[in-house]
N, C-alpha and C positions, 0 to 999 in steps of 0.2 A: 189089404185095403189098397185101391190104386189110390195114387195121388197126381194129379189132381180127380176129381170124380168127373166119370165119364160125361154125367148131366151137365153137369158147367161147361163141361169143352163143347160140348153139342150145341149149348148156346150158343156159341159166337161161331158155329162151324155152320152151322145153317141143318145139313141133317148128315147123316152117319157115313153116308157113300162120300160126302166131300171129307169131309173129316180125313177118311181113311187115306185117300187120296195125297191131301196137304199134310197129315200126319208123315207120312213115308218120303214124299220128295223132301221135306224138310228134313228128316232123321238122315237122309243121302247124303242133306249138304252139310251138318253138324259132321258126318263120319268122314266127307271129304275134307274141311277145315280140320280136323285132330289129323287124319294123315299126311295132310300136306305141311305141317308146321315147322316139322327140322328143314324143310326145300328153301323158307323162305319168299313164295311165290305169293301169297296173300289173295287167291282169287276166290275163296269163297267167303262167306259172315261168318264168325265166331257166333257162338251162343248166347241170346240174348238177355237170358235169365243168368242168377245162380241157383244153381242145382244142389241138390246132394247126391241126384242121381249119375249112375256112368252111362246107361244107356241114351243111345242118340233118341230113339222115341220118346224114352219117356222127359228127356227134354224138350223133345218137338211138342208133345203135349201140355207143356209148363207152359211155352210159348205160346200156343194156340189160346191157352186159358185165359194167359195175362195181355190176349189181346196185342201182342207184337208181333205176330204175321196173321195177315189178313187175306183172305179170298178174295182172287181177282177173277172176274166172273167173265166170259168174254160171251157176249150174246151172237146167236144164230144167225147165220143169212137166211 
């Protein structure tokens, strides 16, 4: 069973293509933030949830669900 379910995350993601999208740059920047940590450089955000999970997605999709990273939509010329 995933957690969160996929339907809730789609809610706030608008539809599947952005999702997958923000899903992925987000899991980039939670696996940047765990490697950079012994450096001491602090340029990316820590995870915004608590997890039980280790994967970086499936934390990105904790987030996505609980609504703490949001779509910035940038319109067309």
């Amino acid at each position: 069973m995933i957690n969160p379910p996929i339907e809730d995350v789609l809610k706030t993601a608008g539809n599947r293509f952005t999702l997958v999208v923000l899903a992925a740059r987000r899991a980039r920047q939670i696996n940047a933030y765990f490697n950079q940590l012994g450096e001491g450089l602090g340029t990316y955000a820590p995870p915004q949830v608590t997890s039980q999970s280790r994967k970086a997605l499936s934390i990105s999709l904790e987030e996505i669900a609980e609504g703490k990273v949001e779509v910035d939509i940038v319109p067309e010329d």
